[in-house]
DOMIRO-82931 format. One record per residue (C-alpha): residue in three letters; residue number from 1; x negated, y negated, z. Coordinates in steps of 0.1 Angstrom, whole numbers. Layout:
BEGIN
(atom 'Ala' NUM (X Y Z))
...
END
This chain:
BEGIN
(atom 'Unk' 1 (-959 90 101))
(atom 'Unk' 2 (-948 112 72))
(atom 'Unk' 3 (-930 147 77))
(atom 'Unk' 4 (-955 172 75))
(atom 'Unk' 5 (-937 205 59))
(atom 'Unk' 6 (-920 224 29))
(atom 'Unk' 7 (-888 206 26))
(atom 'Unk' 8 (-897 179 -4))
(atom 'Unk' 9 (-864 159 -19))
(atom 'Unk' 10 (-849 162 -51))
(atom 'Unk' 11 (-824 145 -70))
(atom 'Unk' 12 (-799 166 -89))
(atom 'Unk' 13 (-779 150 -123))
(atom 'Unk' 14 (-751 163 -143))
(atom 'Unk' 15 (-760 186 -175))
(atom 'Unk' 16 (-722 181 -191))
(atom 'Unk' 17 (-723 140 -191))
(atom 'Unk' 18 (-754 134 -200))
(atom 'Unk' 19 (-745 158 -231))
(atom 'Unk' 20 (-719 136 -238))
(atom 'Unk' 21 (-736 103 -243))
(atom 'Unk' 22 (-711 86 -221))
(atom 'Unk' 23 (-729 58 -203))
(atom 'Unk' 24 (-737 59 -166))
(atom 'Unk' 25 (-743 95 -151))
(atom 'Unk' 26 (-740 112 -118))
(atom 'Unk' 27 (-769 118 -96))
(atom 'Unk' 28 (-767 136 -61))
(atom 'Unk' 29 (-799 138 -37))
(atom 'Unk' 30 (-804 166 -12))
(atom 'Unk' 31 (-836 188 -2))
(atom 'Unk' 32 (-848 219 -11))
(atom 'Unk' 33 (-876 242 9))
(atom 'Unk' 34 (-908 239 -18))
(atom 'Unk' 35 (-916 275 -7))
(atom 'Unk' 36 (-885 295 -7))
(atom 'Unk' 37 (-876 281 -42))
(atom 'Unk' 38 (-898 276 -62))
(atom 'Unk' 39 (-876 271 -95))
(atom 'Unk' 40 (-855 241 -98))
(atom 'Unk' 41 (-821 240 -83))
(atom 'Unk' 42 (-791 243 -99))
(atom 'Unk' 43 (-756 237 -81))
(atom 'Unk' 44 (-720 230 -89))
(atom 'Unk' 45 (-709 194 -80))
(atom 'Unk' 46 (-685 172 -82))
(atom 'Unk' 47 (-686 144 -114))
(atom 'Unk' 48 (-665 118 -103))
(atom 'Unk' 49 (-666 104 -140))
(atom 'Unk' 50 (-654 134 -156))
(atom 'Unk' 51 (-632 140 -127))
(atom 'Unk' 52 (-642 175 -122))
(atom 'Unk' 53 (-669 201 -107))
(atom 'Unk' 54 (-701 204 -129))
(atom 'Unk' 55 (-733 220 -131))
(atom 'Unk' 56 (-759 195 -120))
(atom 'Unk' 57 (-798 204 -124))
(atom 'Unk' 58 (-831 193 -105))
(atom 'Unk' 59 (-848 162 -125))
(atom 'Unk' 60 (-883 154 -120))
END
């Protein structure tokens, strides 16, 4: 049976490597509440390819 609710799941990639047009890119998944927020999330990880915290954004 599917979760009946707000919370949806989103996936969250780096703004600074894909910029670069280095191959690969680093993707994080976590969930966001649909109606608290309804812009698209953006939060500091870490980019184990750059070896340093980034700003990653909500993809589609």
């Amino acid at each position: 049976m599917a979760k009946k609710g707000n919370r949806v799941q989103v996936i969250l990639e780096c703004t600074e490597h894909r910029k670069s047009g280095l191959p690969g890119t680093s993707r994080y998944t976590t969930t966001k509440n649909r109606k608290n927020t309804t812009d698209r999330l953006m939060l500091k990880k870490y980019n184990p390819m750059l070896k340093k915290h980034t700003v990653h954004k909500e993809i589609k």
